[in-house]
C-alpha positions, 0 to 999 in steps of 0.5 A: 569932720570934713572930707576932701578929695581932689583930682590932679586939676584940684591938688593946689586948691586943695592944698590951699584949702587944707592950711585954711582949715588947720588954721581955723582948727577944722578937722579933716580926711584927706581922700586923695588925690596926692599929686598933679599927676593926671588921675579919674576924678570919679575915684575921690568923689565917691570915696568923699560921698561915701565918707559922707553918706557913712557919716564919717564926714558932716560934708565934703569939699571936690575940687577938679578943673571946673568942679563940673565932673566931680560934682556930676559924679557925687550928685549920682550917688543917692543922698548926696547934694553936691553944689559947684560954687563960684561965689559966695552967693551961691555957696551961701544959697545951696546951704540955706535952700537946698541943704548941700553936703558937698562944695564943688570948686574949680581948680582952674576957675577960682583963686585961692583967695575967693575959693577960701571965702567960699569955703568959709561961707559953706561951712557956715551957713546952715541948712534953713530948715524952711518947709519949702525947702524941705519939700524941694529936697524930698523930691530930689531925694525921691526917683 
């Protein structure tokens, strides 16, 4: 299952977003927000790290304008590894090595085409397990 959650600047990604994942039958909560009306994006990153942490969700998906602020605001929640993407590259590298469980996008950085790309590729890669990286991990998780 996977969580998502939006501010105004993220809503027509989101929505974009949520017809892809209907169509590859990738099941979904929708944590908000529900509109283009200005909203705190902090609200929908908590509520999408809590869902996570609670295992409610394997991994979350935020989207505000940039993903900046949204992903600053589930990264201060302890057991979160949230990782603001603008490509498939890095979408792919925070899975492998730093084993993120949310994706940060950009409503008004990415195109939908690209941001779907994106989706796909963090979704898909997993974790690699490696010794090393799993070290790194300790370490952030430890402060």
């Amino acid at each position: 299952m996977i969580a998502l959650g939006c501010d105004h600047g993220g809503y027509e990604l989101k929505q974009e977003i949520k017809k892809h994942l209907d169509k590859e039958g990738i099941p979904y909560k929708d944590f908000g927000c529900d509109s283009t009306q200005p909203v705190d994006y902090p609200v929908y990153a908590k509520k999408v790290a809590h869902a996570i942490l609670n295992k409610e969700c394997d991994k979350g998906i935020l989207i505000c304008g940039t993903g900046i602020g949204i992903s600053i605001t589930a990264n201060k929640i302890k057991g979160i590894r949230a990782a603001v993407c603008t490509d498939c590259f890095t979408a792919e590298a925070t899975r492998l090595h730093n084993d993120a469980n949310i994706l940060a996008l950009g409503g008004r950085v990415v195109g939908p085409g690209l941001a779907l790309k994106i989706v796909d590729t963090f979704l898909n890669t997993p974790f690699s397990g490696e010794e090393r990286h799993k070290r790194r991990i300790d370490q952030i998780e430890t402060e």
